[in-house]
C-alpha positions in Angstrom: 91.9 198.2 50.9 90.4 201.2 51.9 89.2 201.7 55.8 85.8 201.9 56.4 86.0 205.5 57.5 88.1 206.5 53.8 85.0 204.3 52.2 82.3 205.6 53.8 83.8 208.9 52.7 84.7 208.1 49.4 81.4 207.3 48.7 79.9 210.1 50.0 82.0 212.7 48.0 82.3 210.6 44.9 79.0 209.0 43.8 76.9 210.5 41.0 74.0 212.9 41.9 71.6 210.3 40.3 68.9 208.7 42.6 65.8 206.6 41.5 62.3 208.6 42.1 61.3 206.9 44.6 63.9 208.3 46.8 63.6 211.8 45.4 60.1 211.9 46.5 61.1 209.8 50.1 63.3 213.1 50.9 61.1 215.5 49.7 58.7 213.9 52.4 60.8 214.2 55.3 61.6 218.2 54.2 57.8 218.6 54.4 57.7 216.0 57.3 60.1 217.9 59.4 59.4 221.4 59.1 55.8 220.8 60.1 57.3 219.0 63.3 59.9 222.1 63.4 56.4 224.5 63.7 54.5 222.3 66.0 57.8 221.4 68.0 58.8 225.4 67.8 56.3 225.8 71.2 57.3 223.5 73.3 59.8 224.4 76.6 63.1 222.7 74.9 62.6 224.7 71.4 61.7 227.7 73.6 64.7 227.6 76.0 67.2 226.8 72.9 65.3 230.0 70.9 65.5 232.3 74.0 69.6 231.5 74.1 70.2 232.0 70.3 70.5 235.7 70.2 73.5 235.3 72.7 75.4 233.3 70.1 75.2 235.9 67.0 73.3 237.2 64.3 72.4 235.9 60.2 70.3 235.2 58.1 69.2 231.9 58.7 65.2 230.8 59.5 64.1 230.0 62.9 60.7 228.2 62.7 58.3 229.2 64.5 59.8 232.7 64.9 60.9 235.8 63.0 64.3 235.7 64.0 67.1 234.7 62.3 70.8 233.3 62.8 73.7 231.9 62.1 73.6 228.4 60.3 74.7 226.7 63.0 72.3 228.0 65.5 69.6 227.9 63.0 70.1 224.2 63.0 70.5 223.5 67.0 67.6 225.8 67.2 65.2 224.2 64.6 66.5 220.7 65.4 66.0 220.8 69.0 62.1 222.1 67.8 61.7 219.3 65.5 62.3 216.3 68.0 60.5 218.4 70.7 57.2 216.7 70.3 59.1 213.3 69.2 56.8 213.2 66.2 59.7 213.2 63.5 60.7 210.2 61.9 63.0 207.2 62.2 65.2 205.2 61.0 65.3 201.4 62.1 68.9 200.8 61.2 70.0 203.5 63.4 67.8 203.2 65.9 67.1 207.5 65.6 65.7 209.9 64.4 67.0 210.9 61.1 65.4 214.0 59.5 65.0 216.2 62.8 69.4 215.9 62.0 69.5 216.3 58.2 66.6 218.7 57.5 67.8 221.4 59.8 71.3 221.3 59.0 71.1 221.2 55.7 68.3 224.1 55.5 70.2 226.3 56.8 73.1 225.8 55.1 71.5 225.4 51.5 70.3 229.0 52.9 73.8 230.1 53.6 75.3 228.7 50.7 72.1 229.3 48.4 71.5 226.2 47.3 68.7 224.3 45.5 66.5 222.0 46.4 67.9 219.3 44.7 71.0 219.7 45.9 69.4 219.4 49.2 67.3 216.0 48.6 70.2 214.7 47.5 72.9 215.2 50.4 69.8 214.2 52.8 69.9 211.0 50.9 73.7 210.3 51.1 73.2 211.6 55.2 70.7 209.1 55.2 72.4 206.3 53.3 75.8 206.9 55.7 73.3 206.8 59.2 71.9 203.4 58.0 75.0 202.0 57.4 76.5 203.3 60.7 73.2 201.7 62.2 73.7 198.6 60.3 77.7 198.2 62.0 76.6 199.1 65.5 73.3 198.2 66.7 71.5 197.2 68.4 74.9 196.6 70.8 75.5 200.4 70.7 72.5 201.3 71.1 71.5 199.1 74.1 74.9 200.2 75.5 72.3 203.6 76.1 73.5 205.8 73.1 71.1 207.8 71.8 71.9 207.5 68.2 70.2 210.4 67.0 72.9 212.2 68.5 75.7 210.0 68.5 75.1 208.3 64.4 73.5 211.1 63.7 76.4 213.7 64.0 78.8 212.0 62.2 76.1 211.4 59.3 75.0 215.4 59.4 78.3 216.0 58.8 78.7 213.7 55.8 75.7 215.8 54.3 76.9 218.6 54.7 79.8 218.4 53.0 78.3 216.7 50.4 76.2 220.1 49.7 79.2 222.2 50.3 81.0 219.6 47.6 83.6 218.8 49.4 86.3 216.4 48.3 86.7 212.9 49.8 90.0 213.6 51.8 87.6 216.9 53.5 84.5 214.9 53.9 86.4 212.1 55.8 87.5 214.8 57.7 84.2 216.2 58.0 83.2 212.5 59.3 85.9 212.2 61.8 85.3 215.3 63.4 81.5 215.2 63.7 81.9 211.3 65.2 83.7 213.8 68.5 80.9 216.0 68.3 78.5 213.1 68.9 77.5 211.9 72.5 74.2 211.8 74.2 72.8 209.1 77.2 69.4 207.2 76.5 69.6 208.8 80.5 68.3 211.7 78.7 64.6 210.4 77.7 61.6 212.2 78.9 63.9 215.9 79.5 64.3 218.6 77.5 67.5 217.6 76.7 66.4 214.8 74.7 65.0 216.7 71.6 68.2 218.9 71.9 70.5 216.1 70.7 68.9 216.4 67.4 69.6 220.2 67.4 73.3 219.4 68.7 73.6 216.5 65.8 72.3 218.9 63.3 74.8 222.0 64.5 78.0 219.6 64.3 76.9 218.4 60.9 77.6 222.4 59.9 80.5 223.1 62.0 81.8 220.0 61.2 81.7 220.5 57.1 82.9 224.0 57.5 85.7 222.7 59.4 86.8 220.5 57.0 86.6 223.1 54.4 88.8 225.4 56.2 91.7 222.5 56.7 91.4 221.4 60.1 92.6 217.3 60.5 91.0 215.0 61.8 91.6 211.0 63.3 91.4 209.4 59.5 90.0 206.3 61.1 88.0 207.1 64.0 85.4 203.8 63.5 88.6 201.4 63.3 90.8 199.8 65.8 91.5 200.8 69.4 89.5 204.0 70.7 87.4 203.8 67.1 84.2 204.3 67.4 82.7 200.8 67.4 85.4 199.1 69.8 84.8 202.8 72.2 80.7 203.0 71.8 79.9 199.6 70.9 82.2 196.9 71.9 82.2 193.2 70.5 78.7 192.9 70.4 78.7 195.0 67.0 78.2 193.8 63.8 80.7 196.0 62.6 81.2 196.9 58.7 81.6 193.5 57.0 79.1 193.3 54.4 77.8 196.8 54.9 80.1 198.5 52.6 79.6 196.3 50.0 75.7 197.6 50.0 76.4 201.3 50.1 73.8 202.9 47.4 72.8 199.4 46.3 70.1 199.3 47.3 69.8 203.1 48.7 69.1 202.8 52.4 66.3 205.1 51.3 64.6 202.0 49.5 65.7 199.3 51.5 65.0 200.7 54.9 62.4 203.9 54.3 61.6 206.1 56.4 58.6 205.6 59.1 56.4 208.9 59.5 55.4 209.3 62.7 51.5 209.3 63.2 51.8 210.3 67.1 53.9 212.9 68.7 55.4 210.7 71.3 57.8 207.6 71.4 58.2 205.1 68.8 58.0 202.6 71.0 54.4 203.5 72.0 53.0 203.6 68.5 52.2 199.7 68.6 50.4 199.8 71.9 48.4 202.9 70.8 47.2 200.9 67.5 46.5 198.0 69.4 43.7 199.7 71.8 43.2 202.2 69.1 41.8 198.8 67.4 40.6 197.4 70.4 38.0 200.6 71.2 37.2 200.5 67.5 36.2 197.1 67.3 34.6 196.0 70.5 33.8 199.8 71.2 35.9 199.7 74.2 35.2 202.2 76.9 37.4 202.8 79.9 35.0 202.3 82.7 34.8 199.0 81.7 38.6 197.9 81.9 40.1 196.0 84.8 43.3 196.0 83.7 45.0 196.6 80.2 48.6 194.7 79.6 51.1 196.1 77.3 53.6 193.4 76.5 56.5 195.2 74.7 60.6 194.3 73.5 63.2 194.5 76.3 63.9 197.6 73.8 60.9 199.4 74.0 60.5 198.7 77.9 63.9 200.1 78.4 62.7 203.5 76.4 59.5 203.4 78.2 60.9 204.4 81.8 57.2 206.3 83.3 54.5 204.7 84.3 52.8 207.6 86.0 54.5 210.7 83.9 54.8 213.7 85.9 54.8 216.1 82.8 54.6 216.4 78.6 58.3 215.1 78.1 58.0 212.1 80.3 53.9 211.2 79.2 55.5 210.9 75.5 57.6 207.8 76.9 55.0 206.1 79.2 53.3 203.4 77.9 51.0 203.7 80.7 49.8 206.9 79.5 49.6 206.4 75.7 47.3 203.8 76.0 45.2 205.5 78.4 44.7 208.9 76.2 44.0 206.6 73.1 41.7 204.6 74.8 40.0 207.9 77.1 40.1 209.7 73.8 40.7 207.6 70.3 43.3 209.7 69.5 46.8 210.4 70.4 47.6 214.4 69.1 50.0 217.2 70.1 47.0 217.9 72.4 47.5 215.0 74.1 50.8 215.5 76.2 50.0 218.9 77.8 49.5 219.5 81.2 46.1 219.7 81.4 45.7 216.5 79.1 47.7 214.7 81.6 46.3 215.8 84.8 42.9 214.9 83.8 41.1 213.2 86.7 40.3 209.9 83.9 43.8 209.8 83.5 44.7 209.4 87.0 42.0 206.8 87.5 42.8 204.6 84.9 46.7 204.9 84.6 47.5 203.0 87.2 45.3 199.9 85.8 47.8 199.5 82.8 51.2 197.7 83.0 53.9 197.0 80.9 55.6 193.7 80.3 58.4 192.1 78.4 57.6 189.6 75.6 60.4 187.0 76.7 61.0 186.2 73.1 61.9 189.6 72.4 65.0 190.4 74.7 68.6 190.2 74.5 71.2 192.1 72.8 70.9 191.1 68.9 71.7 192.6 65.6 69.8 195.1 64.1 69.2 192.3 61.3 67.8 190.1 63.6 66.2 192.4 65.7 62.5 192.0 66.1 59.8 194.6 67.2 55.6 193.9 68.0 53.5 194.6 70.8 50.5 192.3 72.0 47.6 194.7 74.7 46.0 192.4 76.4 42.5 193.8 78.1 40.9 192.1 81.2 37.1 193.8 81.5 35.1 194.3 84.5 32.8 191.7 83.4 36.1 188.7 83.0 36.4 188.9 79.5 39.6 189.2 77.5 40.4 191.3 74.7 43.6 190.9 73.0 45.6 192.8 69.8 49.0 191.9 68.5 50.2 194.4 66.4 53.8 194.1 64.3 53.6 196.9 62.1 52.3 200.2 63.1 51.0 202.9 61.1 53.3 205.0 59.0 55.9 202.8 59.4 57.6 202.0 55.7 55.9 198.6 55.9 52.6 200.7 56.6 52.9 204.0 55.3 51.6 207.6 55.7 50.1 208.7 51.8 50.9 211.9 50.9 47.5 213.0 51.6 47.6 212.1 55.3 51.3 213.6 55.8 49.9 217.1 54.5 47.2 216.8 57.0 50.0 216.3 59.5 51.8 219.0 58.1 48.8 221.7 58.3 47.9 220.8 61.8 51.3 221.2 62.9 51.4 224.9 61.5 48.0 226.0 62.7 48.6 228.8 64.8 52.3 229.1 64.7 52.1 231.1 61.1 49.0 232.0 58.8 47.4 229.9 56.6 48.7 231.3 53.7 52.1 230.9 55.0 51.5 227.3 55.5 50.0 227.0 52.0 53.3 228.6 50.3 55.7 226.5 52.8 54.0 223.5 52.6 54.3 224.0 48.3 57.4 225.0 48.4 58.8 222.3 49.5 56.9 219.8 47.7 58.4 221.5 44.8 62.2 221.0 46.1 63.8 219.1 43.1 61.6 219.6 40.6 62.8 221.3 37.7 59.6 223.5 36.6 58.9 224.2 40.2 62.1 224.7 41.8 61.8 228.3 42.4 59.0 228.4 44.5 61.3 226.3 47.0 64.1 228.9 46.3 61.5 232.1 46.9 60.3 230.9 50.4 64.4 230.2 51.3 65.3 233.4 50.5 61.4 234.7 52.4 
């Protein structure tokens, strides 16, 4: 019987190019989801510090969002991961616990550009990247993740690389080496939340996903089990608590991760873990027109996950506001909306903010702690709001906007798409990206995605 490194492989290299729709037009999101993050991301002091580096490591022709430079693949893909997961408003994936598309998009961008290949071929290695980090999610979490992995770096190498061999078409012996290799490449410490260094575990995840693939391809070896046994991956990274890979081979492509876990769209460039809390007083002001002058106190009561993520109370600057619950709450309620114009440094040293920050607290639902499963693992969010006047206000939200139980329509994620460009390239050029890759994969259309690669 075949490891579950050789199946995972296997798989990868050997199932037919033939997804349903549904999926098709999943990916196709998260391309259009993505690069808008990439432009809006492109500004911010972790893309900028990765951009200013890049010309050190070489020249190419690969895009750099945001920028009219150009690079190597794999420093396309550091660079214009590290911008995509700069603002933290890319997606994620349960499973995994990360954040899947500021990984897959970039590296597979700029190798598609490299290579020169079509947008189908693109949607669909994203969706075997995608279907390989679910599973990987599925026999490790949430004990790997609550060991303080940040999986977008650590699942999310190993499943870059898996992508990009399956667009380079490599062979399942090179893909499992492709796998292996990438699965080194992969570290990063939750210790890493609210720094700059955060958002560049995407870019590093994306970059060994390349070097990985072309590694591979050249003949380098690679550990043929590295998830197995003693020093594998799971016993290393995860320890008994894991699930490990019964049952989740048997599932590979049936259903598609893509179906059966989606993808949740970000509505709010900061921590998933804050999206509940800011639709709960989002409701709350909406509702009872709520007004911050006349709060006492405001309670967040969150998972043992999400308090562990949520580390500020009082942020000190952009990177830590997007994981303090104190502070999300607070802009929402100050301003009844959470936007990329919400964690600057201006936004946050506001003299409202400082006045009502320190009235909201965070708590742990004690039903929601402990180290489970990812199957059993459970996720909502109850604000509690005392007013001046002694009344209570309360919202319990489970399922927060553009999550795959809630989602973003396609209407809503072009919005997100066109504010994330304004400014950072003309209007026009938005228009023609923004089409472009809507029309990745489709067969009367595909050259429009093909003219603004090769732009």
């Amino acid at each position: 019987m075949s490891t579950a490194t050789a199946r995972l492989a296997e798989w990868a290299a050997q199932t037919p190019h033939q997804w349903p729709a549904d999926c098709v037009d999943l990916a196709r999101r998260a391309f259009v989801d993505t690069v808008g993050c990439a432009l809006a991301g492109s500004i911010e002091a972790p893309a900028r510090a990765v951009r200013e580096a890049a010309p050190a490591w070489g020249s190419g022709s690969c895009r750099i969002h945001g920028s009219p430079l150009t690079a190597p693949a794999p420093i396309a893909a550091l660079v214009n991961g590290t911008a995509a997961h700069a603002q933290d408003y890319d997606d994620v994936n349960n499973p995994a616990m990360s954040h899947p598309s500021a990984v897959l998009v970039p590296a597979l961008l700029a190798l598609a550009q490299e290579i020169e290949a079509d947008g189908g071929r693109c949607l669909d290695a994203y969706l075997v990247g995608y279907e390989i980090l679910s599973r990987l999610g599925e026999a490790a979490n949430l004990a790997h993740y609550f060991r303080g992995w940040h999986t977008t770096l650590s699942l999310g190498a190993p499943a870059a690389a898996v992508a990009c061999a399956r667009l380079m078409r490599l062979d399942a012996g090179r893909t499992r080496a492709a796998l292996s290799m990438a699965t080194s490449m992969g570290s990063g410490s939750k210790r890493q939340f609210g720094t700059g260094t955060k958002p560049l575990h995407a870019g590093l995840a994306a970059q060994a996903g390349i070097m990985a693939a072309r590694l591979a391809a050249s003949g380098l070896d690679a550990a043929p089990e590295i998830f197995e046994g003693r020093w594998g991956m799971l016993e290393m990274m995860a320890g008994d608590g894991a699930p490990g890979f019964a049952g989740v081979l048997e599932r590979l492509g049936n259903p598609p991760a893509a179906r059966e876990h989606g993808v949740w769209f970000k509505l709010y460039p900061c921590c998933a873990s804050t999206h509940r809390p800011i639709d709960a007083v989002l409701s709350l002001r909406a509702e009872h027109r709520l007004h911050a002058d006349a709060v006492e106190s405001i309670d967040g009561m969150v998972s043992a996950n999400a308090a562990a993520n949520l580390r500020y109370a009082m942020p000190a600057d952009p990177s830590q506001a997007r994981f303090s619950l104190p502070y999300c709450v607070a802009t929402a309620l100050l301003d009844g909306e959470v936007t990329p114009a919400s964690f600057t440094p201006e936004a946050i040293s506001r003299p409202a903010v400082a006045a009502l920050v320190p009235r909201i607290h965070m708590s742990v639902d004690p039903q929601l702690g402990g180290d489970l499963p990812i199957a059993q693992a459970i996720e909502r969010s109850t604000l509690t709001v005392r007013a001046r006047d002694g009344s209570l206000l309360s919202k319990r939200i489970d399922t927060p906007r553009g999550h795959p139980l809630s989602p973003l329509d396609d209407e809503l994620l072009d919005a997100k798409f066109r504010t994330c460009a304004l400014g950072l390239i003309p209007p026009e050029r938005a228009e023609q990206t923004l089409t472009a890759l809507r029309a990745m994969g489709v067969p009367d259309r595909e050259a429009a995605f093909m003219r603004w690669m090769q732009a």
